[in-house]
MDTraj code that builds the backbone (N, CA, C; nanometers):
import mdtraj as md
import numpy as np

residues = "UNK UNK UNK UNK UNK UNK UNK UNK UNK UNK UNK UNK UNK UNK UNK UNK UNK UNK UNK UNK UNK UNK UNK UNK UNK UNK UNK UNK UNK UNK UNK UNK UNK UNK UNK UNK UNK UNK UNK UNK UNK UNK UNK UNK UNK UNK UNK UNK UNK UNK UNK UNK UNK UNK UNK UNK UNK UNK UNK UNK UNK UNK UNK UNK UNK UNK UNK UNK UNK UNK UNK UNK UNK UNK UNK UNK UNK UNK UNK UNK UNK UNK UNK UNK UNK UNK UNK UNK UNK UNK UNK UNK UNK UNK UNK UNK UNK UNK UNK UNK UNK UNK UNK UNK UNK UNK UNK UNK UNK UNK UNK UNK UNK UNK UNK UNK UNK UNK UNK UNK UNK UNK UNK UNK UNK UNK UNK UNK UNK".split()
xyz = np.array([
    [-1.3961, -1.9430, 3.3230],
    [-1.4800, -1.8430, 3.2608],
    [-1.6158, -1.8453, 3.3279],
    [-1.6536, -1.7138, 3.3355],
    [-1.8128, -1.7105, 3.3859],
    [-1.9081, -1.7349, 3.2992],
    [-2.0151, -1.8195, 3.3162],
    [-2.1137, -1.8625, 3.2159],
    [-2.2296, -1.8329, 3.3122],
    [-2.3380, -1.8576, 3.2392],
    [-2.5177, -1.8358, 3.2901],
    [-2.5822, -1.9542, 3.2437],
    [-2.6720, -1.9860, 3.2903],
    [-2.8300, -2.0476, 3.2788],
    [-2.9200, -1.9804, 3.1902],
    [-2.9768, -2.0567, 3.0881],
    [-3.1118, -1.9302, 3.0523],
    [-3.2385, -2.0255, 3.1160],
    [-3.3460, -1.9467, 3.1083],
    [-3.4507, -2.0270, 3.1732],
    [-3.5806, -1.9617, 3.0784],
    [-3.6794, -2.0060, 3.0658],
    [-3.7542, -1.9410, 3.0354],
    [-3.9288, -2.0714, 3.1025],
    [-3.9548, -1.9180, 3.1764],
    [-4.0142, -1.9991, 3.2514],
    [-3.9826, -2.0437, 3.3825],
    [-3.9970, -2.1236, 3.4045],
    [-3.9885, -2.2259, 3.5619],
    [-3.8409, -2.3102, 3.4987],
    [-3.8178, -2.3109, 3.3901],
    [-3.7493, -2.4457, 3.2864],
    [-3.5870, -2.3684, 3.2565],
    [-3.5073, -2.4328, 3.3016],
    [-3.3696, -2.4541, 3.2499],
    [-3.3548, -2.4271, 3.0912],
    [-3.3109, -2.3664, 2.9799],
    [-3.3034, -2.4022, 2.8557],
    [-3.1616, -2.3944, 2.8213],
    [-3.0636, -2.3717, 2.8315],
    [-2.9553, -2.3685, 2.8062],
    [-2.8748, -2.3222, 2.8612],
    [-2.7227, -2.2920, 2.8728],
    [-2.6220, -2.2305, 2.8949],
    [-2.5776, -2.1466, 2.8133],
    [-2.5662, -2.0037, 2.8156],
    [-2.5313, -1.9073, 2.7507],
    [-2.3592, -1.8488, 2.7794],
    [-2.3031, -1.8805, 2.7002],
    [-2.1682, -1.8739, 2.6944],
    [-2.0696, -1.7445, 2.7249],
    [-2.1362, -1.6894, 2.6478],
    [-2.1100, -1.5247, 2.5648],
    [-1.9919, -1.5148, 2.4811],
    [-1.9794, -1.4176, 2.3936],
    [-1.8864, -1.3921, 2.2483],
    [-1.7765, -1.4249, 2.2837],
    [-1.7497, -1.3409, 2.3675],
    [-1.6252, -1.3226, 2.3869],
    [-1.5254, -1.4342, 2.4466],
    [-1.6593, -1.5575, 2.5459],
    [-1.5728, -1.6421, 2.5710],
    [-1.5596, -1.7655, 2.4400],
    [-1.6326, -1.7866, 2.3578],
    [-1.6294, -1.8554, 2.2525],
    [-1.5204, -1.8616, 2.1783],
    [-1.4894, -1.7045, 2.1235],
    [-1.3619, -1.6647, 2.0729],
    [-1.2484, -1.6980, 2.1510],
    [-1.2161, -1.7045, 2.2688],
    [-1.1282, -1.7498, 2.3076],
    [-1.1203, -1.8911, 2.3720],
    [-1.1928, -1.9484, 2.3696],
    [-1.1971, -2.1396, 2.4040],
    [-1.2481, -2.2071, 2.3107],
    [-1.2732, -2.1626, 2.2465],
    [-1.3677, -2.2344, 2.1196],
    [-1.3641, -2.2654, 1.9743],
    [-1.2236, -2.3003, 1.9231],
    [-1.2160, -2.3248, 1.8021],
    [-1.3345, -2.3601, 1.7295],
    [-1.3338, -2.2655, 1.5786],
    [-1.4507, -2.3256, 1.5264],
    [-1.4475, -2.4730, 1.5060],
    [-1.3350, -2.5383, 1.4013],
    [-1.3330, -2.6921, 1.4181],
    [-1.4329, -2.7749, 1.5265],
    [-1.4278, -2.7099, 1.6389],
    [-1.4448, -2.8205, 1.7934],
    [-1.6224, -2.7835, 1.7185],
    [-1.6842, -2.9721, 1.7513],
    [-1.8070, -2.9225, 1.6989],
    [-1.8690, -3.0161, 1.8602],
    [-1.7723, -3.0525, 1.9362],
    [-1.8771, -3.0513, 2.0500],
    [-1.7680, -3.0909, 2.1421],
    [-1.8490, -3.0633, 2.2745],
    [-1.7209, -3.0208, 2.4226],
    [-1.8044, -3.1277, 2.5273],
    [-1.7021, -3.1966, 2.5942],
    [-1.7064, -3.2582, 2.6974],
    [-1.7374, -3.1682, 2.8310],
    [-1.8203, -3.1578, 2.8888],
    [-1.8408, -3.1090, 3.0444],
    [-1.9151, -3.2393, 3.1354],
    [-1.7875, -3.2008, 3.2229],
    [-1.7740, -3.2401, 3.3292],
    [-1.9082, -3.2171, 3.4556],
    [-1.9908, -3.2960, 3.5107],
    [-2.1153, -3.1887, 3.6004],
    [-2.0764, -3.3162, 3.7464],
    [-2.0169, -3.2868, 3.8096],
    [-1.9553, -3.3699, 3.9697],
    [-1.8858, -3.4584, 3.9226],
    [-1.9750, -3.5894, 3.8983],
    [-1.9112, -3.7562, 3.8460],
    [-1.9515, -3.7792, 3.7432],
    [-2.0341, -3.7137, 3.6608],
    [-2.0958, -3.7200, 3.5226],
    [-1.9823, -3.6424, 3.3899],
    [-2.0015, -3.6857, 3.3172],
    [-1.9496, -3.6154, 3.1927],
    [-1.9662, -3.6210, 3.0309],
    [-2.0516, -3.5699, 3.0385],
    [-2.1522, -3.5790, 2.9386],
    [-2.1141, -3.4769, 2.7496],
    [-2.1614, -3.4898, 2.6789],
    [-2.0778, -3.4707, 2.5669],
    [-2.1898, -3.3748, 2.4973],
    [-2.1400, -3.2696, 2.4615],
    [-2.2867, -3.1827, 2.4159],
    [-2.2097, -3.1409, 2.2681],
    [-2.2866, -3.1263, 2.1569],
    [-2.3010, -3.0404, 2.0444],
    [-2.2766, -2.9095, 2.0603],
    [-2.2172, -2.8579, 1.9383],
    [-2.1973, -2.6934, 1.9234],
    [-2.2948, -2.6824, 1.8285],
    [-2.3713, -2.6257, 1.8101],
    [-2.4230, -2.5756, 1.6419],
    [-2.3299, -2.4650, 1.6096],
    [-2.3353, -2.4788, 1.4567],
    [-2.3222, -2.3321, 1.3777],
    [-2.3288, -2.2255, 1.4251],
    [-2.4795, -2.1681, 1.4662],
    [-2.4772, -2.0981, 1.5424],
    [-2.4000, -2.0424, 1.6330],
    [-2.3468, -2.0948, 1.6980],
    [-2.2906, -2.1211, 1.8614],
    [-2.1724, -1.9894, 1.8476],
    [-2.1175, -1.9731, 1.7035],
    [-2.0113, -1.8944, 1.6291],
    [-2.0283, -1.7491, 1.5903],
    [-2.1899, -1.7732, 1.5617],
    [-2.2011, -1.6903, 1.4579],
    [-2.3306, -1.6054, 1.5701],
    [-2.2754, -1.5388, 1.6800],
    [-2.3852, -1.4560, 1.7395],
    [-2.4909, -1.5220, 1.8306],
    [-2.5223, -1.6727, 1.8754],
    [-2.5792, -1.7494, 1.9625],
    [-2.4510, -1.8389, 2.0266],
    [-2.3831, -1.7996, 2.1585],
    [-2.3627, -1.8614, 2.1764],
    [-2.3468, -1.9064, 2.3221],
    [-2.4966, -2.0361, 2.2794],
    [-2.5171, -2.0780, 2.3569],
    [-2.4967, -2.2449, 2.3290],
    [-2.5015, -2.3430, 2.4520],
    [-2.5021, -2.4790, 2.4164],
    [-2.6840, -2.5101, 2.5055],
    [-2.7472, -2.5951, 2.4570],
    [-2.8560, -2.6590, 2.4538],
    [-2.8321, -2.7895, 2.4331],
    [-2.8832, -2.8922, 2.5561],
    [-2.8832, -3.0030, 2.5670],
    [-2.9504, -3.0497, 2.6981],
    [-3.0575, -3.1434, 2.6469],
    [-3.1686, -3.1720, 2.7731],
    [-3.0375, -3.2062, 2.9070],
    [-2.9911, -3.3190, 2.8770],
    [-2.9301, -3.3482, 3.0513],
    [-2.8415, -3.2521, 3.0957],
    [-2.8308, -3.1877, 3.0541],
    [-2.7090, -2.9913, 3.0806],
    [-2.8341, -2.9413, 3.2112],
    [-2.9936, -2.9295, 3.1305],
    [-3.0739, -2.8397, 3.1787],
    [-3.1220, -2.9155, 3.3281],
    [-3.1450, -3.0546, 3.2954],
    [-3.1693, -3.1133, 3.4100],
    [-3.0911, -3.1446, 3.5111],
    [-2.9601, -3.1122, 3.5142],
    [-2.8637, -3.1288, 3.5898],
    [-2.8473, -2.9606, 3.6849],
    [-2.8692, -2.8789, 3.5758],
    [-2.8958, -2.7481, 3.6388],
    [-3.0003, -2.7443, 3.7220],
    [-3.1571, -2.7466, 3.7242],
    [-3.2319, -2.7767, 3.7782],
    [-3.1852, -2.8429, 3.9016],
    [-3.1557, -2.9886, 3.8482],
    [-3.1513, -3.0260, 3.9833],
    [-3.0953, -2.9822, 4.1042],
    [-2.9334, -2.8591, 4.0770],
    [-2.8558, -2.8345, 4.1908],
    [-2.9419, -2.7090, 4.1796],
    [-2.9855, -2.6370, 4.1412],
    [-3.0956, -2.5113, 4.1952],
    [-3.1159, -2.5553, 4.3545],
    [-3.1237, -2.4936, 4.4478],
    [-3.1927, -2.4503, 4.5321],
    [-3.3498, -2.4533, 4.5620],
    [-3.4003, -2.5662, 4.6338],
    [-3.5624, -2.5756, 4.6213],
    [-3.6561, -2.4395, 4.6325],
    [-3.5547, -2.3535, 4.7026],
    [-3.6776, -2.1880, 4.7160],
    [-3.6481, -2.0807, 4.5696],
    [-3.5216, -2.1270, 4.5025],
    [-3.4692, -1.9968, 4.4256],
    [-3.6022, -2.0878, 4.3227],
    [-3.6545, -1.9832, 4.2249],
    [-3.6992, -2.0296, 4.0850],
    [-3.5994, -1.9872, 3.9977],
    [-3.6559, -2.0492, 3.8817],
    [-3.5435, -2.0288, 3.6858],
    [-3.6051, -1.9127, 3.6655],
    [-3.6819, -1.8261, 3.6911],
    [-3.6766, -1.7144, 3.6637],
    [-3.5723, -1.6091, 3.5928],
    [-3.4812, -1.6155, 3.6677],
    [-3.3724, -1.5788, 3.6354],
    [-3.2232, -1.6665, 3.6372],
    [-3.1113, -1.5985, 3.5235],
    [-3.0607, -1.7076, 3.5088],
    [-2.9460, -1.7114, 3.6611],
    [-2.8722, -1.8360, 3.6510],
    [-2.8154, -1.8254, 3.7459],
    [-2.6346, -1.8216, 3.6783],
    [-2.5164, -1.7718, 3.7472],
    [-2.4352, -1.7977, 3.7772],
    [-2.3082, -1.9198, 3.7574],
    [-2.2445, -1.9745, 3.6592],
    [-2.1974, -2.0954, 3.6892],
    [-1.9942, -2.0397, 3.6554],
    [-1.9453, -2.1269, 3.6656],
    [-1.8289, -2.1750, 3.6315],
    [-1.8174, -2.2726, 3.5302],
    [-1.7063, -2.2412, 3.4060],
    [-1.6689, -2.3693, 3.3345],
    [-1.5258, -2.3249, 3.3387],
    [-1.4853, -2.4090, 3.3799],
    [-1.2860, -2.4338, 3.3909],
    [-1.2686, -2.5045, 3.2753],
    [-1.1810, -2.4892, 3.1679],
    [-1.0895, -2.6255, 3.1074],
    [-1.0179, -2.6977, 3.1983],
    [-1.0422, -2.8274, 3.1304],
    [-0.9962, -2.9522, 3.2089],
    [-0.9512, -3.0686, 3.0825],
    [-0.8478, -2.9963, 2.9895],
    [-0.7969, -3.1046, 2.8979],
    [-0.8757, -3.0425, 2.7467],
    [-0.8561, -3.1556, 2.6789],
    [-0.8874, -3.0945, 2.5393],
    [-1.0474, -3.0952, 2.4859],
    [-1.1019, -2.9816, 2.4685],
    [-1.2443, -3.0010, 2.4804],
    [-1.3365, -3.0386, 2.5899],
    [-1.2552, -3.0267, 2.7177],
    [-1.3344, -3.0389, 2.7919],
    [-1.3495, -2.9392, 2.9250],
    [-1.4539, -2.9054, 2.9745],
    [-1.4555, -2.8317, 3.1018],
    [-1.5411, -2.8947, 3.1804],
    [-1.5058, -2.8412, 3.3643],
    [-1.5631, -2.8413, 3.4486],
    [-1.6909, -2.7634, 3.4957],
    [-1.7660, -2.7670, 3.4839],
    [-1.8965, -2.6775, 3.5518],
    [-1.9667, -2.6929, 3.6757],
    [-1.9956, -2.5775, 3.6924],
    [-2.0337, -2.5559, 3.8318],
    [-2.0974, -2.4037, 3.8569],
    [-2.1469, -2.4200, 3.9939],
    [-2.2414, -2.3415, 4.0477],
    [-2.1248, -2.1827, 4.0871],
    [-2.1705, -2.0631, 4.0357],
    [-2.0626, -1.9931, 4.1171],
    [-2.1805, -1.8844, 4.2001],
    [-2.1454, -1.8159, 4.2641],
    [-2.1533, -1.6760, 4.3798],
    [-2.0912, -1.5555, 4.3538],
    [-2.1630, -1.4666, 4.3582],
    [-2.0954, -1.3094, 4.3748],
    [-1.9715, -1.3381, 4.5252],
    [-1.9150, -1.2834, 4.4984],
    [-1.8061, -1.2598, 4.6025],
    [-1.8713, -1.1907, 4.6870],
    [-1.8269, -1.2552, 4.8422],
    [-1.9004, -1.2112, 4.9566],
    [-2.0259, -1.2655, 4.9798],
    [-2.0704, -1.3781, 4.9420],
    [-2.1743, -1.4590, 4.9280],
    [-2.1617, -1.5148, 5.0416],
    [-2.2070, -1.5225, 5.1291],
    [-2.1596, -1.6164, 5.2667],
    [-2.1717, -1.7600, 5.2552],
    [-2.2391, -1.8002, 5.1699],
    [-2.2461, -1.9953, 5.1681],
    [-2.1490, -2.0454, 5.0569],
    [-2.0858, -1.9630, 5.0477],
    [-1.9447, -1.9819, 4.9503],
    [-1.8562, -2.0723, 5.0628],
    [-1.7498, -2.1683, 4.9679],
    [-1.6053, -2.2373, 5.0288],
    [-1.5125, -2.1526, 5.0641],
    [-1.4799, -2.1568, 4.9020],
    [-1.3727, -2.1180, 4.8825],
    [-1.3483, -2.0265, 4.7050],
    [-1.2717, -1.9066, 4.7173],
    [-1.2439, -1.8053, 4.6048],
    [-1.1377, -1.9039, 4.5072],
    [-1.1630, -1.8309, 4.3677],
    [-1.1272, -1.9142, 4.2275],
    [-1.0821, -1.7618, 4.1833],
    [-0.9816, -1.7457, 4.1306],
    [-0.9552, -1.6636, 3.9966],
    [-0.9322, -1.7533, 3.8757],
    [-1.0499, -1.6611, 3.7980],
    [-1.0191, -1.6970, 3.6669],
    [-0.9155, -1.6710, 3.5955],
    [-0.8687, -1.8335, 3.4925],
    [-0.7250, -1.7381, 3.4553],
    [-0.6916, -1.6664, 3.3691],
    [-0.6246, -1.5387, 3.3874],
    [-0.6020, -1.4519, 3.2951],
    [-0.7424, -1.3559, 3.2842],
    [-0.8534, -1.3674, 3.3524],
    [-0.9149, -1.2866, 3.3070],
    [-0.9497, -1.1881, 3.4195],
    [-0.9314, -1.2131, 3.4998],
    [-0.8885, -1.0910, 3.6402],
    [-1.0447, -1.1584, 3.6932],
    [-1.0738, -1.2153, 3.6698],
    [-1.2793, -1.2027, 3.7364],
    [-1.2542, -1.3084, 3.8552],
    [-1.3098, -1.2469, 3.9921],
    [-1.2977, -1.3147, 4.0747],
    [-1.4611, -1.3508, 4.1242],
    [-1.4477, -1.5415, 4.1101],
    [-1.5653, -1.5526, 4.2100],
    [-1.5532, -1.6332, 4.2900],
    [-1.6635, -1.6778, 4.3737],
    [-1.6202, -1.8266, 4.4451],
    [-1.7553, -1.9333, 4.3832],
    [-1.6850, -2.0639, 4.4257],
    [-1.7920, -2.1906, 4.4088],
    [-1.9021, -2.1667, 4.4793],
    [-1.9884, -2.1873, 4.4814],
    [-2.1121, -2.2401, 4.5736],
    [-2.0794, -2.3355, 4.6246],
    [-2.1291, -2.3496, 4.7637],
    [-2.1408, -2.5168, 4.8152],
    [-2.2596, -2.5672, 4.8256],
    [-2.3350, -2.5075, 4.7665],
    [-2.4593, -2.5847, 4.7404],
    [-2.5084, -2.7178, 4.7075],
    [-2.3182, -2.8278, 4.7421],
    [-2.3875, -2.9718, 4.7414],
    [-2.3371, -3.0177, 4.5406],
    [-2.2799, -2.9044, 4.5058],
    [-2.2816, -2.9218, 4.3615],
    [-2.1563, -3.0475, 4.3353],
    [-2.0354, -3.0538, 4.4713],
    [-1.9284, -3.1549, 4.4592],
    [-1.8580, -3.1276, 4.3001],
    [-1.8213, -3.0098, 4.2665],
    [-1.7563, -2.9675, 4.0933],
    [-1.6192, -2.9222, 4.1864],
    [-1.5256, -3.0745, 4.0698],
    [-1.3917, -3.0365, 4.1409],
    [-1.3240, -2.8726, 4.0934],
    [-1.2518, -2.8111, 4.1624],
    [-1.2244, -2.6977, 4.0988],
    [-1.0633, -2.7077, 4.0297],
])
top = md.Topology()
chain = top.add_chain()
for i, resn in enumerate(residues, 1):
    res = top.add_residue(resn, chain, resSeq=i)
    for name in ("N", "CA", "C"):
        top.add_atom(name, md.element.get_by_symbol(name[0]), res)
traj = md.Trajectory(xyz[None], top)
């Protein structure tokens, strides 16, 4: 599934999910998801919220991990681009993605079942696919 960055500011603040992917990966029950960020895998909270029209996840080492694979010239200005794959129960992979036709792209990913094609970044991010 395609996910975003929010930033506000110079500053990382969360990952913004959107509705539609919630509803479909996201049992309400699940009150928090394992992601995967290279060799790290770190365990974040859902709020309430997250269900009910915000859904986003917020968690400092999410934002600083984003940050860090940013690009030293791009700013958080705007959000960026990522990948989250499932990878088992409650958990996904994340990562950096590219518009198609991006030239510092690897290699192309279809998402499954949802027809959206992008590729990884190689921006050094090492997110198994």
């Amino acid at each position: 599934m395609l996910v975003k960055s929010q930033c506000s500011g110079n500053r990382v603040t969360g990952l913004y999910v959107g509705e539609n992917n919630v509803r479909r990966y996201f049992p309400r029950q699940v009150k928090a998801i394992n992601l995967q960020l290279d060799h790290l895998q770190i365990q974040c909270g859902l709020a309430a919220c997250f269900w009910d029209g915000e859904p986003e996840i917020h968690d400092p080492r999410l934002c600083i991990w984003i940050e860090a694979k940013q690009s030293k010239d791009s700013n958080c200005r705007a959000s960026m681009p990522l990948y989250m794959m499932p990878a088992g129960d409650e958990t996904f992979v994340l990562g950096f993605a590219a518009p198609q036709g991006d030239q510092e792209t690897k290699r192309s990913v279809k998402a499954d079942n949802s027809g959206l094609k992008f590729r990884m970044a190689s921006a050094g991010t090492g997110a198994a696919a």
